[in-house]
VEXPA-624856 format. One record per atom (N, C-alpha, C, O, CB): atom name; x, y, z. Coordinates in Angstrom, 1 decimal. Glycine has a CB too. Layout:
<pts>
+-------+--------+--------+--------+
! atome !      X !      Y !      Z !
+-------+--------+--------+--------+
!    CA !      X !      Y !      Z !
...
+-------+--------+--------+--------+
</pts>
This chain:
<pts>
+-------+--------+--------+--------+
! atome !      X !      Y !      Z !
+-------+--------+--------+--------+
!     N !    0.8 !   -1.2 !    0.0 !
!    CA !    0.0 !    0.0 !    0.0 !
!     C !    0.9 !    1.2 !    0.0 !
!     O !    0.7 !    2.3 !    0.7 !
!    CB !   -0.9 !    0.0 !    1.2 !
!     N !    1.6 !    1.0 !   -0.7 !
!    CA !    2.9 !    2.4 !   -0.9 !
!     C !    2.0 !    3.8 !   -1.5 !
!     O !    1.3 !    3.9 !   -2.5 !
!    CB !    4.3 !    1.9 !   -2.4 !
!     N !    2.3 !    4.6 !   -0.7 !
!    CA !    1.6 !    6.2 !   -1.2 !
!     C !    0.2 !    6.8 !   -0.4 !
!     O !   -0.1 !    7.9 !   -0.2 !
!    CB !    1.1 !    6.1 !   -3.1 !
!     N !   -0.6 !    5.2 !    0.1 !
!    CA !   -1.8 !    5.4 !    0.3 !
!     C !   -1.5 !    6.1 !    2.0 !
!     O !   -1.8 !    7.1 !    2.5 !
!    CB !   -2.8 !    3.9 !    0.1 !
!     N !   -0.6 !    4.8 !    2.6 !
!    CA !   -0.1 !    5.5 !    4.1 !
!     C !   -1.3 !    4.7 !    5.4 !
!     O !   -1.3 !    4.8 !    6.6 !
!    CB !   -0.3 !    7.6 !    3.9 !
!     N !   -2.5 !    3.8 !    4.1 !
!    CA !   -3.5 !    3.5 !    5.1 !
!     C !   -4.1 !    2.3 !    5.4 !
!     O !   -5.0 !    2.0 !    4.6 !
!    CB !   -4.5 !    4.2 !    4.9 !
!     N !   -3.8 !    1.5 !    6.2 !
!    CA !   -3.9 !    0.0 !    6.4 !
!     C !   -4.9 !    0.2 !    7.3 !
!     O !   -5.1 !    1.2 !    8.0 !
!    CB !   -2.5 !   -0.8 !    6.9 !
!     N !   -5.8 !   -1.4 !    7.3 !
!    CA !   -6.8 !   -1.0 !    8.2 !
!     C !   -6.2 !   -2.2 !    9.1 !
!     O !   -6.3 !   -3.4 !    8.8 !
!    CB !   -8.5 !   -0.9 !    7.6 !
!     N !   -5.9 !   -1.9 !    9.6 !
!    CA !   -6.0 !   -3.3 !   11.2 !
!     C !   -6.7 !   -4.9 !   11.5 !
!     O !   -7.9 !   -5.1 !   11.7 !
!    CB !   -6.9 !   -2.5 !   12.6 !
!     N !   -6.0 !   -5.4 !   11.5 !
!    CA !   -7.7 !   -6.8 !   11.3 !
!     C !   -7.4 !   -6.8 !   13.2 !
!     O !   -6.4 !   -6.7 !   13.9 !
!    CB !   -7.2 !   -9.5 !   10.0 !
!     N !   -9.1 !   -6.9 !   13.6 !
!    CA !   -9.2 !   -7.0 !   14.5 !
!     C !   -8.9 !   -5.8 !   16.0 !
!     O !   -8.6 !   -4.6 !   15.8 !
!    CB !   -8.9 !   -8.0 !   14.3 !
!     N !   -8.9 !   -6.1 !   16.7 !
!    CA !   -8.8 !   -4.9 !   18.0 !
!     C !   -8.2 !   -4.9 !   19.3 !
!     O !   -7.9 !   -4.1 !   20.2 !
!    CB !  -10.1 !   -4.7 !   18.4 !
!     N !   -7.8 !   -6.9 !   18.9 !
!    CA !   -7.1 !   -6.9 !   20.3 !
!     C !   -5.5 !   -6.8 !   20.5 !
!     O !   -4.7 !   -7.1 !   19.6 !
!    CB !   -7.4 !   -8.2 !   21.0 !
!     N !   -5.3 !   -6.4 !   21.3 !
!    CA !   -3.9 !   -6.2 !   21.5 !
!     C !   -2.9 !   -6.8 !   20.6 !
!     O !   -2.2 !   -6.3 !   19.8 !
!    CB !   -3.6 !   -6.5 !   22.9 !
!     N !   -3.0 !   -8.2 !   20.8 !
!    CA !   -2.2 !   -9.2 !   20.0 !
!     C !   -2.1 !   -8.9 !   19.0 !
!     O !   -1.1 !   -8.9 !   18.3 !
!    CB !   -2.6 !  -10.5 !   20.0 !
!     N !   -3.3 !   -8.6 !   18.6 !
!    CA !   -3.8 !   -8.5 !   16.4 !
!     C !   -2.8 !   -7.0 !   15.9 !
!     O !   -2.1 !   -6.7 !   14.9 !
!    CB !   -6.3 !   -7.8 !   15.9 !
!     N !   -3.1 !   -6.4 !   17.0 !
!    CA !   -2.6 !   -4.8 !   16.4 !
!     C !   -0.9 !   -5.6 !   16.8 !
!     O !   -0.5 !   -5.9 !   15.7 !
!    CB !   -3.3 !   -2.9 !   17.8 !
!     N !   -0.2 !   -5.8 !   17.4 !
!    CA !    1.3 !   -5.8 !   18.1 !
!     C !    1.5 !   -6.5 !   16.6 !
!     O !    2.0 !   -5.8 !   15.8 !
!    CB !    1.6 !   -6.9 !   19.9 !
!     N !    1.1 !   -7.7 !   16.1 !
!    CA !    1.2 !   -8.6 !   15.2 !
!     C !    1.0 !   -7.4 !   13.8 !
!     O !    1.9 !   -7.3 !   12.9 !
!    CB !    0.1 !   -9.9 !   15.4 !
!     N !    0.1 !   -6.9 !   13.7 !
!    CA !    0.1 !   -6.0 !   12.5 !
!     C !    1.5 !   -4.7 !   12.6 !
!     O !    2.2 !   -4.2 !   11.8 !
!    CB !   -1.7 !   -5.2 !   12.4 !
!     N !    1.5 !   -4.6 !   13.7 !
!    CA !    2.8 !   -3.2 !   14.0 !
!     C !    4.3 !   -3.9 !   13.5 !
!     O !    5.2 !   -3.3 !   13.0 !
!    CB !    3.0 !   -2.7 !   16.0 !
!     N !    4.3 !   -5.3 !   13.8 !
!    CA !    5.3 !   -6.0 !   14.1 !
!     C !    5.5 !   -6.6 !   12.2 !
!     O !    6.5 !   -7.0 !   11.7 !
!    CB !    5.0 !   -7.3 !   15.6 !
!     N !    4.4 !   -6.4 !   11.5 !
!    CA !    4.5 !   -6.7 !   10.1 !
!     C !    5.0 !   -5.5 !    9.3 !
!     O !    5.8 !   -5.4 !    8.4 !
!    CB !    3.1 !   -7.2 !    9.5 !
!     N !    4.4 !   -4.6 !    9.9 !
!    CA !    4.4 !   -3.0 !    8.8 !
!     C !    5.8 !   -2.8 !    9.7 !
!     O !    6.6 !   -2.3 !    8.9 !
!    CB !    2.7 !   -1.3 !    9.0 !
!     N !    6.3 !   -2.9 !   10.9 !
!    CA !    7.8 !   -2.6 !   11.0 !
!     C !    9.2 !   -3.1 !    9.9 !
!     O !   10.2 !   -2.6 !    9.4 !
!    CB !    8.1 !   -3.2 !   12.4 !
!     N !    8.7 !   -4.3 !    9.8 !
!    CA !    9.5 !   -5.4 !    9.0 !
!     C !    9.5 !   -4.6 !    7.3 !
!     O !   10.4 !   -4.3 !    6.5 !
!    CB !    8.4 !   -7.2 !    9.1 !
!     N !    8.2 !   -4.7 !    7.1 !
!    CA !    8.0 !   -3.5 !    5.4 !
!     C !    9.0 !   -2.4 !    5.7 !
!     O !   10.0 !   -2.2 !    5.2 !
!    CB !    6.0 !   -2.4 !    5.1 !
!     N !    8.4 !   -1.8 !    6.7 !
!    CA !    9.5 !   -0.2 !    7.0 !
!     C !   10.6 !   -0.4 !    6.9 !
!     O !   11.1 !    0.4 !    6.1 !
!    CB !    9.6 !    0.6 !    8.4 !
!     N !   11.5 !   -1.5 !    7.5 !
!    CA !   12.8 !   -1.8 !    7.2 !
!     C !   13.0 !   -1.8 !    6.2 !
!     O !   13.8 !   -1.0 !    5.8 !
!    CB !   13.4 !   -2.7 !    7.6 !
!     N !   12.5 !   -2.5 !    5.3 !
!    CA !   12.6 !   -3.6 !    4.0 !
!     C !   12.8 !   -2.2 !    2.8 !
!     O !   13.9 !   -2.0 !    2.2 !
!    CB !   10.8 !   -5.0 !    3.7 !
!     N !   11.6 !   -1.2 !    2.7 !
!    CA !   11.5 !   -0.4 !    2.3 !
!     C !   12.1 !    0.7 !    2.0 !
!     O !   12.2 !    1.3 !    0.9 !
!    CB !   11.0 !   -0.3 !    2.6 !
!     N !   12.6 !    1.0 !    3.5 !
!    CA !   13.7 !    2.1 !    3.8 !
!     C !   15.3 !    1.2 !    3.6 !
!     O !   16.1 !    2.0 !    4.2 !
!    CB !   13.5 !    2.8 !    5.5 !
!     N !   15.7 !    0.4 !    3.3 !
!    CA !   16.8 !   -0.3 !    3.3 !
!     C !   17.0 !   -0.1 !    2.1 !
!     O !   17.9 !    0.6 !    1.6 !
!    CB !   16.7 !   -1.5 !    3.6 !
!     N !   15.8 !   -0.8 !    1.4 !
!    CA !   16.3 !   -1.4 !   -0.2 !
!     C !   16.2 !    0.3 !   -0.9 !
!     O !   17.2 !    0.8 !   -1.5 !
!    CB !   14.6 !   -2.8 !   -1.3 !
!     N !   15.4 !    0.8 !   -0.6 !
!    CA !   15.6 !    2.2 !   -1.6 !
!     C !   17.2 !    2.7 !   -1.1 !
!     O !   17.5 !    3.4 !   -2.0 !
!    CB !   14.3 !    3.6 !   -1.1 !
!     N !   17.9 !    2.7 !   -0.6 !
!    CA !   19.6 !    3.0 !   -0.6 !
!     C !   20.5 !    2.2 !   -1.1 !
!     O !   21.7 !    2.3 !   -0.9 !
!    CB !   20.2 !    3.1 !    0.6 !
!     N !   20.1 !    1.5 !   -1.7 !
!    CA !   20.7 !    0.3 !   -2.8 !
!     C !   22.0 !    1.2 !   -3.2 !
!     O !   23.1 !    1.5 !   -2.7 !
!    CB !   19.6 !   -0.3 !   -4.4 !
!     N !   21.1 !    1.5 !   -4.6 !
!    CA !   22.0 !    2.2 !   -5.3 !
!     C !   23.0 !    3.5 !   -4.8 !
!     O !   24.1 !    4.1 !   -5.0 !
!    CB !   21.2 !    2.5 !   -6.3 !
!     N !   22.2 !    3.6 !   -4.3 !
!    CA !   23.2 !    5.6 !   -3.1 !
!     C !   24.2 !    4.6 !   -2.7 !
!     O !   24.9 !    4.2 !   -3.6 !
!    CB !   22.1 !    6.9 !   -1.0 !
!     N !   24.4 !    4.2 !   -1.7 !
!    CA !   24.9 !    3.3 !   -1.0 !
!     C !   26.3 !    2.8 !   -2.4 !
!     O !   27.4 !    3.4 !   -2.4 !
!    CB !   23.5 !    2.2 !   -0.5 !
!     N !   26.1 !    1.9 !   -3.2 !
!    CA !   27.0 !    1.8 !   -4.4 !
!     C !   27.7 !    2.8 !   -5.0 !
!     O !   28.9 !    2.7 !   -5.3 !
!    CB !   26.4 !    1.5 !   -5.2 !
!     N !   26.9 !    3.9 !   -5.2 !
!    CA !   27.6 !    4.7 !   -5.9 !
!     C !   28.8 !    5.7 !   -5.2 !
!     O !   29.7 !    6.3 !   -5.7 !
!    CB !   26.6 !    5.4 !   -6.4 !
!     N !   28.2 !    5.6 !   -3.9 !
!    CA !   29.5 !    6.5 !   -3.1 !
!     C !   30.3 !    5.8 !   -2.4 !
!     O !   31.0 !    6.4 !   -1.6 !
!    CB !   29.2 !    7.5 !   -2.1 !
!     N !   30.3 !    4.2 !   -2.5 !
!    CA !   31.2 !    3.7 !   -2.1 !
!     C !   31.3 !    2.9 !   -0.7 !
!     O !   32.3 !    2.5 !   -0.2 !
!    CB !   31.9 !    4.5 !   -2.3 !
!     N !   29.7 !    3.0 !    0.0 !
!    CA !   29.4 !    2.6 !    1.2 !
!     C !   29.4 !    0.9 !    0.9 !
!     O !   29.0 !    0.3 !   -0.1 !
!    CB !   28.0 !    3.5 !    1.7 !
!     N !   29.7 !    0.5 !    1.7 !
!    CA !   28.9 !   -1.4 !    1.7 !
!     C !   27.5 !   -1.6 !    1.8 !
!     O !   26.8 !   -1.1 !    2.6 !
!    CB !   29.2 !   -2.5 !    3.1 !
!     N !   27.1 !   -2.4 !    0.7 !
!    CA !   25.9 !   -2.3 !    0.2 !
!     C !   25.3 !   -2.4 !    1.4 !
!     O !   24.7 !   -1.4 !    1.9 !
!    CB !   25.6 !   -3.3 !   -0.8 !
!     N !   25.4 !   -4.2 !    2.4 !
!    CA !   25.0 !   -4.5 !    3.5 !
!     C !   25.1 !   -3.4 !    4.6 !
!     O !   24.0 !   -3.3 !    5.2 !
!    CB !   25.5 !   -5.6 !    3.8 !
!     N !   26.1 !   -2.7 !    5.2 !
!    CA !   26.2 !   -1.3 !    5.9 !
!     C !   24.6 !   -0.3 !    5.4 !
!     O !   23.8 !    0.2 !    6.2 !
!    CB !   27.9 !   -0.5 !    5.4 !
!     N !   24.5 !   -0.2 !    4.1 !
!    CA !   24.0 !    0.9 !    3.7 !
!     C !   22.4 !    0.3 !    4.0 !
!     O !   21.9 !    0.8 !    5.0 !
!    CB !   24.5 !    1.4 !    2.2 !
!     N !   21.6 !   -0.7 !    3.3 !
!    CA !   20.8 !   -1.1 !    4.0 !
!     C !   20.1 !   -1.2 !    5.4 !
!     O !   19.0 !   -1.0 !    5.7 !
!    CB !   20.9 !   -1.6 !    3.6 !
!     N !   21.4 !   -1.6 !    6.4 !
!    CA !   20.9 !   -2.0 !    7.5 !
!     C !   20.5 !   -0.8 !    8.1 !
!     O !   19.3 !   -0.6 !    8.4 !
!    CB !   21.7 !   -2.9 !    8.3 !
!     N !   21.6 !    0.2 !    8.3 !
!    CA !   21.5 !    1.6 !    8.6 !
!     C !   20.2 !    2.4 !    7.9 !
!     O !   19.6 !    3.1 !    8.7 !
!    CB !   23.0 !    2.2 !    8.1 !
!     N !   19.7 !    2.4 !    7.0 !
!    CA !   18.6 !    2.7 !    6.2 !
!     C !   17.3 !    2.1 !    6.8 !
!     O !   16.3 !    2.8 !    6.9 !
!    CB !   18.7 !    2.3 !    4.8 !
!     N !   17.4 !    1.1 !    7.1 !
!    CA !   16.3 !    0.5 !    7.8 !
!     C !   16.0 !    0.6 !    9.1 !
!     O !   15.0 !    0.9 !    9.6 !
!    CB !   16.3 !   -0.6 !    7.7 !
!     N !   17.1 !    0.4 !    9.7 !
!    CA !   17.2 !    0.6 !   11.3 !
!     C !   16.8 !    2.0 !   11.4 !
!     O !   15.8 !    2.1 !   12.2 !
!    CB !   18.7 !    0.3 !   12.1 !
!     N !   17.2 !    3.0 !   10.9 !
!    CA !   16.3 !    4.6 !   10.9 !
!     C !   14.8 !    4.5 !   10.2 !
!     O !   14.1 !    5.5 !   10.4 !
!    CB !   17.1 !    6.0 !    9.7 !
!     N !   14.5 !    4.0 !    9.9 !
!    CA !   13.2 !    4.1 !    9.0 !
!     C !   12.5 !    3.2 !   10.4 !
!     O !   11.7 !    3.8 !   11.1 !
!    CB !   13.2 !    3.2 !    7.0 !
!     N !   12.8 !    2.2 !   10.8 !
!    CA !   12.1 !    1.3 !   12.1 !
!     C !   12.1 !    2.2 !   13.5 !
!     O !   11.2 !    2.1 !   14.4 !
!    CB !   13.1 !   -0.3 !   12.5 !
!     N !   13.3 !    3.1 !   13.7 !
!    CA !   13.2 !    4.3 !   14.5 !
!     C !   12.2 !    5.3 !   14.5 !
!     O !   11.5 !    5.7 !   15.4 !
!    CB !   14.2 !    4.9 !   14.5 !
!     N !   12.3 !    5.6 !   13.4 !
!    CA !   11.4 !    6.6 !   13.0 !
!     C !    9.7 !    6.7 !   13.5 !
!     O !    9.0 !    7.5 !   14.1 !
!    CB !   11.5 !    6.4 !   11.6 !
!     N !    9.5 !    5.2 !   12.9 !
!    CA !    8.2 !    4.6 !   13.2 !
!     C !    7.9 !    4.6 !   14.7 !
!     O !    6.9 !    5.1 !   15.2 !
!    CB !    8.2 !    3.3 !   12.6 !
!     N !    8.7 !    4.1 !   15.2 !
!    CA !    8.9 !    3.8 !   16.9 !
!     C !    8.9 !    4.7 !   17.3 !
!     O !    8.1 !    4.6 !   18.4 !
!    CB !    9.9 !    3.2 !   17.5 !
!     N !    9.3 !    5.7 !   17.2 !
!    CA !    9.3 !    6.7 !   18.1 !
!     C !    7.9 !    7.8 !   17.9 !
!     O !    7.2 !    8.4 !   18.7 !
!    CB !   10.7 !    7.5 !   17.8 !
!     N !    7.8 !    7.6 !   16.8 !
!    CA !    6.3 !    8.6 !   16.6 !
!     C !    5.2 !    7.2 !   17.3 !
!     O !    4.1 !    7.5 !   17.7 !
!    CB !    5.8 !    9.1 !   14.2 !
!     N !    5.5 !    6.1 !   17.4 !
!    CA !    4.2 !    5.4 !   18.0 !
!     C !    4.3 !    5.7 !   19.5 !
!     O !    3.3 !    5.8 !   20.2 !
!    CB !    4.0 !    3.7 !   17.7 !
!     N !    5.4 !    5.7 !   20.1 !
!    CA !    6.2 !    6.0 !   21.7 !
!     C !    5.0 !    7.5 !   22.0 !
!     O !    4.1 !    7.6 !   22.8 !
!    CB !    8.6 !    6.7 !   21.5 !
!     N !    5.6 !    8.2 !   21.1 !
!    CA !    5.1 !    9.5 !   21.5 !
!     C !    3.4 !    9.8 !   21.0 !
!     O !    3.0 !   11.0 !   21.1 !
!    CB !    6.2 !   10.6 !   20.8 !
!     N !    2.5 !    8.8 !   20.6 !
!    CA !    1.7 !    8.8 !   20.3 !
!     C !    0.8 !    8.2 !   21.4 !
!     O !   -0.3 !    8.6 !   21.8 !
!    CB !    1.9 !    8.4 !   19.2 !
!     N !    1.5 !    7.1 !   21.8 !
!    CA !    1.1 !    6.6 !   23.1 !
!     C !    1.1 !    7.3 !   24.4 !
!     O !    0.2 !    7.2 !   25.3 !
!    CB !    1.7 !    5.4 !   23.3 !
!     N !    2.4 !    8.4 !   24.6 !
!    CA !    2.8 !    8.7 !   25.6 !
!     C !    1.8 !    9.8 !   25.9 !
!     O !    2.1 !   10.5 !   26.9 !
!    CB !    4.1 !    9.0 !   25.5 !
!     N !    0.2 !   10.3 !   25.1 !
!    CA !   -0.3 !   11.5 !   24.7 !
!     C !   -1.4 !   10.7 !   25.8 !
!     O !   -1.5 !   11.2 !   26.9 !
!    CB !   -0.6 !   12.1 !   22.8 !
!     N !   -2.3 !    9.4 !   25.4 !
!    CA !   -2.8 !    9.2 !   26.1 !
!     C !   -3.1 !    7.6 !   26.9 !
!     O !   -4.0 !    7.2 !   27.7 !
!    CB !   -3.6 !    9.9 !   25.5 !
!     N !   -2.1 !    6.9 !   26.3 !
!    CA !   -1.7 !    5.6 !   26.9 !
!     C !   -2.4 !    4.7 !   25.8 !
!     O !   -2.6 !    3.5 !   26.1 !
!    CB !   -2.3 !    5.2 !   28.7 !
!     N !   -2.9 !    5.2 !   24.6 !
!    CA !   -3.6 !    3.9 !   23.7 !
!     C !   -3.0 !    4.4 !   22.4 !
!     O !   -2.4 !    5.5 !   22.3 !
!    CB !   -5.5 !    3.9 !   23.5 !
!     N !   -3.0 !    3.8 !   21.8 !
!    CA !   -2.7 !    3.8 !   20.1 !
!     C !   -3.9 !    3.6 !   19.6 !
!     O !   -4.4 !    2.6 !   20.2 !
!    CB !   -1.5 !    2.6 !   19.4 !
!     N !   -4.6 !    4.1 !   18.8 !
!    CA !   -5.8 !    4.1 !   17.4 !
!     C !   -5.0 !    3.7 !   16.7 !
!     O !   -3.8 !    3.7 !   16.6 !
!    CB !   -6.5 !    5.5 !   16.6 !
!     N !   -6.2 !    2.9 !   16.0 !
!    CA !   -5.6 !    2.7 !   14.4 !
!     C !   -5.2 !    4.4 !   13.8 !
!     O !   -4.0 !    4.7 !   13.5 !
!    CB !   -7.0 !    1.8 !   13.1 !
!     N !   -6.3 !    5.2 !   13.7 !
!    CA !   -5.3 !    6.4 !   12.8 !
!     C !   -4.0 !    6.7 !   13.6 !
!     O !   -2.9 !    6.9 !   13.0 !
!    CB !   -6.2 !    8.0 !   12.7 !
!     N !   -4.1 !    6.8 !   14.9 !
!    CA !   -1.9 !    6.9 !   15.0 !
!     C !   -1.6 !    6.3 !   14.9 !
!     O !   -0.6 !    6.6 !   15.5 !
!    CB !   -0.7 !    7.2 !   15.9 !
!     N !   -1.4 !    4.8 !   14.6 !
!    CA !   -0.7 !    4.0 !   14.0 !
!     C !   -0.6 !    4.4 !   12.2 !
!     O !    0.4 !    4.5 !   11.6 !
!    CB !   -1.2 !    2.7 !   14.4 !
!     N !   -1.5 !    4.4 !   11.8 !
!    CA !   -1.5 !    5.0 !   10.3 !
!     C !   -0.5 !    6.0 !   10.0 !
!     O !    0.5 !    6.0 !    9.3 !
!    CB !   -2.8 !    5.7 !    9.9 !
!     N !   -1.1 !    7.2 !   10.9 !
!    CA !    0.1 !    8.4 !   10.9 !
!     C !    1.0 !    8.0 !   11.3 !
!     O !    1.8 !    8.6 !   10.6 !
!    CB !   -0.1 !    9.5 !   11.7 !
!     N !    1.8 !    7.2 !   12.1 !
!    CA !    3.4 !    6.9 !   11.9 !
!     C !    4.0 !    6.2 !   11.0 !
!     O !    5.2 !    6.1 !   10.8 !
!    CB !    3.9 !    6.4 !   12.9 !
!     N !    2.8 !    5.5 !   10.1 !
!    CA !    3.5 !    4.9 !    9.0 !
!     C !    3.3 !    5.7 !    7.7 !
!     O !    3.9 !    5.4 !    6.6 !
!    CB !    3.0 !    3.4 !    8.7 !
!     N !    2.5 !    6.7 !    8.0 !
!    CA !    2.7 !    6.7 !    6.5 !
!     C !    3.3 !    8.1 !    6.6 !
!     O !    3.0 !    8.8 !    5.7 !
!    CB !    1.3 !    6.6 !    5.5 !
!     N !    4.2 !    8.5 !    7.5 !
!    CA !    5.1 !    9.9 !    7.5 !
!     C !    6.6 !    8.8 !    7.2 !
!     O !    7.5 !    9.6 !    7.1 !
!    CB !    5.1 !   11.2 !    9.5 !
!     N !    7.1 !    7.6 !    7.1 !
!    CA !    7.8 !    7.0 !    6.8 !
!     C !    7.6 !    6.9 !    5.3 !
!     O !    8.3 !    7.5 !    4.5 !
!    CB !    7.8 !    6.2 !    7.5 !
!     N !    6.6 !    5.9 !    5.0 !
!    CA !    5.8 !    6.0 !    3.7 !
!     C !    6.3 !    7.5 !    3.1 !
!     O !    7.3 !    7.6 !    2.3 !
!    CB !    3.8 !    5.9 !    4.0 !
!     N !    5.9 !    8.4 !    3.6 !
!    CA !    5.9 !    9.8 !    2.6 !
!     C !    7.5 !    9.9 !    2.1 !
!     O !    7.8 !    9.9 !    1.0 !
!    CB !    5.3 !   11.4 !    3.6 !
!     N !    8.6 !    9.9 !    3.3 !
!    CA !    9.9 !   10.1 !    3.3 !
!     C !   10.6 !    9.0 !    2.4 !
!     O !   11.7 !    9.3 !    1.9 !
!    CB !   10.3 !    9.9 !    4.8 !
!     N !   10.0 !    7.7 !    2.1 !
!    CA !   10.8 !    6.7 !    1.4 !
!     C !   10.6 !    7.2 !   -0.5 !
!     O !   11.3 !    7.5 !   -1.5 !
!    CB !   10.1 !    4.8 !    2.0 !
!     N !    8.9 !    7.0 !    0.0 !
!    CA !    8.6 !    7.8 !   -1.5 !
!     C !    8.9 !    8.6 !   -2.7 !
!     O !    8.9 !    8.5 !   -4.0 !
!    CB !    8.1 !    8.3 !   -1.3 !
!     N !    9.1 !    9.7 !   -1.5 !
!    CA !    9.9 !   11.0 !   -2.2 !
!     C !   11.7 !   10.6 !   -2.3 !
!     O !   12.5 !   11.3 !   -3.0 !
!    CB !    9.7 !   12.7 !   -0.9 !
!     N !   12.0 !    9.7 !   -1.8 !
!    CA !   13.7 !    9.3 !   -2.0 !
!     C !   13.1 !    8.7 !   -3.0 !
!     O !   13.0 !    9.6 !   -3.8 !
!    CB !   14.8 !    8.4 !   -0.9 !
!     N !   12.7 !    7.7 !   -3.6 !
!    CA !   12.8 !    7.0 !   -4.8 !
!     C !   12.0 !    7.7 !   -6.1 !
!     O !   11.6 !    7.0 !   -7.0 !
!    CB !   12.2 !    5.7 !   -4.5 !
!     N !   11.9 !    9.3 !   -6.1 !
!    CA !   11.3 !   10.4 !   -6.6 !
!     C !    9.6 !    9.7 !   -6.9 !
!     O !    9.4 !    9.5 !   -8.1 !
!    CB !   12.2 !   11.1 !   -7.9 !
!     N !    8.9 !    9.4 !   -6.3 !
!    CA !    7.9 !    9.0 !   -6.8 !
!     C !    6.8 !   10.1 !   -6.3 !
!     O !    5.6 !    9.9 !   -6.7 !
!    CB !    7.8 !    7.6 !   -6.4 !
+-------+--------+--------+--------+
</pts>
């Protein structure tokens, strides 16, 4: 769902959502990794360096806007969870000029 930013959640219980956060974290890596491929090559970085580092910020990123999303009133919604993925979503996007 690249661009849209909007996943809908299956179900409501804790487990379901932890399990859906814990899938769209894994995308966020994957996402924010692989788009530094080529940067990463061209200036001479290690491919594997350049990925991991790309991802591991892109999984920070996410984390921390859900931290501070929770920290507002002790619950996460599906829309702040949406909103922290798809301000990642927007950032990967615009690197792969899309």
């Amino acid at each position: 769902m690249v661009g849209t930013g909007k996943t809908e959640l299956k179900g409501n219980t804790f487990m379901e959502k932890i399990i859906g956060i814990a899938k769209r974290i894994f995308a966020v890596f994957l996402a924010s990794g692989l788009s530094v491929i080529g940067a990463g090559a061209i200036i001479g970085i290690d491919i594997v360096k350049a990925v991991i580092l790309a991802g591991t910020l892109g999984v920070v990123t996410v984390t921390e806007q859900l931290a501070r999303s929770f920290l507002v009133d002790g619950k996460l919604s599906s829309a702040e969870i949406n909103e922290a993925f798809s301000e990642v979503d927007a950032k990967t996007s615009a690197r792969k000029g899309k």
